[in-house]
C-alpha positions in Angstrom: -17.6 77.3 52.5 -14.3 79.1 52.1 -10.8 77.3 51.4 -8.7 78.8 53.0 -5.6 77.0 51.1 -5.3 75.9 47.5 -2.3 75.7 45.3 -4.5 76.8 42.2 -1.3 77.9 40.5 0.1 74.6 40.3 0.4 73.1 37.3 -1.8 70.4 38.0 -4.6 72.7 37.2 -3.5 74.3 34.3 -5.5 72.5 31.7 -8.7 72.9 33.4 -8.8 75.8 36.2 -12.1 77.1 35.1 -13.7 73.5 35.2 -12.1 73.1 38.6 -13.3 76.4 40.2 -16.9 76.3 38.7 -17.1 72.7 40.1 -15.9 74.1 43.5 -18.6 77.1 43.2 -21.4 74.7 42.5 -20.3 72.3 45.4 -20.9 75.1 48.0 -17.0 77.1 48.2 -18.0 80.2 48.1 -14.4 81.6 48.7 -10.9 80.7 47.7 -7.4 82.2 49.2 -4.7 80.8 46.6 -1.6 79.6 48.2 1.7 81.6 47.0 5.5 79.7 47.9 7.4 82.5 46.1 6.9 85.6 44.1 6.1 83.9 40.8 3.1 82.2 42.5 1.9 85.6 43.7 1.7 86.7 39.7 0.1 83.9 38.2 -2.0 84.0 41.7 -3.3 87.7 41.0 -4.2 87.1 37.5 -5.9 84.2 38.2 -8.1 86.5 40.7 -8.4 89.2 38.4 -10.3 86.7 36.4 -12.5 85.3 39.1 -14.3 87.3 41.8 -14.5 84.6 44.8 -10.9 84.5 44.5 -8.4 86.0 46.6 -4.8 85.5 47.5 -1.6 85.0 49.7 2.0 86.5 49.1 4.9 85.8 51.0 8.1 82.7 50.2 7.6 79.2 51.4 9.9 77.7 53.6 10.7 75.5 50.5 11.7 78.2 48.3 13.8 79.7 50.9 16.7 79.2 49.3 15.7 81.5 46.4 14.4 84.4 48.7 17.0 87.4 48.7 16.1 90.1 51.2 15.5 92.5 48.5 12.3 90.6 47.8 10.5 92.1 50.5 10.3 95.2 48.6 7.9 93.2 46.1 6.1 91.3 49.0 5.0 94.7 50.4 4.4 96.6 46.7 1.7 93.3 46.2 -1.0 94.5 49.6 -1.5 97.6 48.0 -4.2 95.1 45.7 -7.1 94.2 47.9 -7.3 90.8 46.8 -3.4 90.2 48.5 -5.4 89.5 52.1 -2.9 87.1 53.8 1.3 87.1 54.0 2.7 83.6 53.6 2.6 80.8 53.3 6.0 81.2 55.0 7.9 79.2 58.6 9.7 76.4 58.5 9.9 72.7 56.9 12.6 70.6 58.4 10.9 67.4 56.9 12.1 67.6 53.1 14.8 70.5 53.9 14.3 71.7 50.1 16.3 74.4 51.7 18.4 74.5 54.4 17.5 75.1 58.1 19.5 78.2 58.1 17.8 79.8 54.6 14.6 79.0 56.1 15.0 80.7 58.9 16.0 84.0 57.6 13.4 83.5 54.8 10.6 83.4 57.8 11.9 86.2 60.0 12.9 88.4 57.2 9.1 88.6 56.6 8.0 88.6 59.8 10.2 91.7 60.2 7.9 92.8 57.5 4.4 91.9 59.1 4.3 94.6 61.7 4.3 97.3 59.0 1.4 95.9 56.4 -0.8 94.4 59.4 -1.8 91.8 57.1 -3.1 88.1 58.7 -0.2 85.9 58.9 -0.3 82.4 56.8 2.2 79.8 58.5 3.6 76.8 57.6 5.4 74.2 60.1 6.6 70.5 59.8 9.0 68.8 61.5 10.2 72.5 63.4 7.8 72.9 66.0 9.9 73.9 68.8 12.3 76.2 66.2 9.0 77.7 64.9 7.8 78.8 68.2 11.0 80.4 69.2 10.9 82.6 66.2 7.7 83.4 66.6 7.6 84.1 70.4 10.6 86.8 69.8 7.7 89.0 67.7 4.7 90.5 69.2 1.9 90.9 66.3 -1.8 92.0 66.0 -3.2 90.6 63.4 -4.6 87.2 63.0 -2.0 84.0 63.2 -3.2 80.5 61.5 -1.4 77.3 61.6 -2.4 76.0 58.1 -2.7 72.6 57.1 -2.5 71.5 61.0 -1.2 67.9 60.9 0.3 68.5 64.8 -0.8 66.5 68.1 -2.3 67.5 71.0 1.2 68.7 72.4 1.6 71.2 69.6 -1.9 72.0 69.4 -1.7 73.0 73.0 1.1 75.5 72.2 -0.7 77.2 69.4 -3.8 77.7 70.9 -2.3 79.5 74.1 -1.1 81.8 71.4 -4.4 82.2 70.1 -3.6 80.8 66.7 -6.4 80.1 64.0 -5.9 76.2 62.8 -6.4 75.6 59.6 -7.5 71.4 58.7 -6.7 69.9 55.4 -8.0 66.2 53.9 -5.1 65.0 56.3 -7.8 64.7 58.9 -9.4 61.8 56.5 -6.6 59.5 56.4 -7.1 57.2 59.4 -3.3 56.0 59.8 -1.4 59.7 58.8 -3.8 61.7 60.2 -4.4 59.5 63.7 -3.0 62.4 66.1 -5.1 65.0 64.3 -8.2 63.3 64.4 -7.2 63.1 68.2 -7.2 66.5 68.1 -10.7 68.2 66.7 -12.7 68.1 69.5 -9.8 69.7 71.5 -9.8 72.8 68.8 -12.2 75.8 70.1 -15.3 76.3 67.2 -13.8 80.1 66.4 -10.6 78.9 65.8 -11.1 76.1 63.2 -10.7 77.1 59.9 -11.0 74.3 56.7 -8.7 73.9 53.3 -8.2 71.7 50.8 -4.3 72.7 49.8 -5.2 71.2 46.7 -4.0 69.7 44.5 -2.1 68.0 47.4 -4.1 65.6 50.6 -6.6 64.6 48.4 -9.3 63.3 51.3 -10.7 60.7 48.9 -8.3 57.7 48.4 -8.9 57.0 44.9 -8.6 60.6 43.9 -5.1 61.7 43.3 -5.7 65.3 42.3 -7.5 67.1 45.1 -9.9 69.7 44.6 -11.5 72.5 46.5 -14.8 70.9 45.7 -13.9 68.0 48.0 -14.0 70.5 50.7 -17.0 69.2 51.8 -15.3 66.1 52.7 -13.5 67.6 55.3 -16.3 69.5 57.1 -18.0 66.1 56.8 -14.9 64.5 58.8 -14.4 67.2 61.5 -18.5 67.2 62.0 -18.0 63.2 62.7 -15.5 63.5 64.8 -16.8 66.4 66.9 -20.4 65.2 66.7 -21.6 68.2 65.3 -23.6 68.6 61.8 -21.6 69.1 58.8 -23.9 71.9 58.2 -22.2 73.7 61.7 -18.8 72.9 60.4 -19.2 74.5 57.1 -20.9 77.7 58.3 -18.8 78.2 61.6 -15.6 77.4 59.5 -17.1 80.2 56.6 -17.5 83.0 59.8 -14.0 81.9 61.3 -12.6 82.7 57.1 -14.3 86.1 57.6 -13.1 86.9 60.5 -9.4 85.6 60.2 -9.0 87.6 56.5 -10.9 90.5 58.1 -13.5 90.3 55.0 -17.1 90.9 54.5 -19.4 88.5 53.2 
């Protein structure tokens, strides 16, 4: 399996990362892209993948941190893909649900490095909540070709509609396990195409197991084992499309 999303730099995991990433290795996750919200995450990100060889991660400014992101940074966003481990830009869009920062930081945060994207042709890591129609105007005014994912997908059939005419990847977190939250995504998994469905944990957050607080990325498994019920597939299918989907969106090798 390959998580796609997990915020290893938090420090929820500080005590314990090499427990927490041997646990995930021996429970099948073969691969892990490590979330970065600003350019601090992207240095404890890289040294935490200098130290393990599954690991890769992303580099861009959270629409949370927005308010922090000076155009100058983009300088230092770019400098970071010259490492081959750097394989995504983001997580970056918009998040009008908390408004950490305000609508109008977040949206020069997101198209500042979208204005960056055409020149390091790096796959594109997006985050959106409560900004759908916002986020789709900003995005519609660029014309990229490299890969697009929707991560931690939470949307309804509406939304998922929208992304998938623009050929978006979706990425599907634990959300999918809670069966009041996550009613209009489970609504949604049969409706996304196998190629485009990509799994993640975005640990430590959306644990998928009630009565564990912390997530993981060995509770991965969990939600290939929800999407396989829901699609009435075999979670087996799930976990190796999903793994081929990871390849193909980072543009890796196995």
């Amino acid at each position: 399996m390959f998580d796609i999303g997990a915020n290893l730099t938090s420090s929820r995991f500080s005590d314990d990362l090499d427990g927490v990433l041997s646990d995930s290795l021996a429970a099948g996750v073969e691969k892990i892209c490590i979330t970065s919200s600003n350019l601090e995450d992207v240095k404890n990100a890289k040294k935490i993948t200098e130290r393990y060889e599954n690991t890769y991660y992303s580099v861009g400014f959270h629409p949370h941190n927005a308010k922090d992101f000076k155009v100058e940074h983009l300088k230092d966003i770019a400098a970071h893909f010259n490492d081959p481990k750097a394989i995504c830009l983001g997580e970056m869009g918009l998040d009008f649900n908390r408004n950490f920062s305000s609508k109008e930081e977040q949206i020069l945060c997101f198209e500042s490095q979208l204005d960056l994207a055409d020149s390091i042709i790096k796959p594109l890591f997006l985050h959106q909540r409560d900004a759908h129609r916002e986020f789709l105007d900003i995005l519609d005014n660029y014309k990229f070709n490299q890969n697009q994912i929707v991560h931690c997908f939470t949307g309804n059939l509406f939304e998922l509609e929208d992304y998938l005419k623009r050929d978006f990847y979706i990425g599907i977190t634990g959300w999918v396990c809670d069966l009041k939250r996550g009613k209009e995504l489970r609504e949604c998994i049969k409706h996304i195409p196998e190629d485009k469905l990509l799994i993640e944990t975005d640990s430590p957050y959306l644990s998928p197991r009630k009565k564990i607080r912390r997530n993981e990325p060995k509770f991965l498994i969990d939600v290939a084992a929800e999407i396989a019920l829901l699609r009435k597939e075999t979670k087996e299918s799930i976990m190796n499309s999903s793994f081929e989907n990871s390849l193909n969106f980072f543009n890796l090798h196995r």
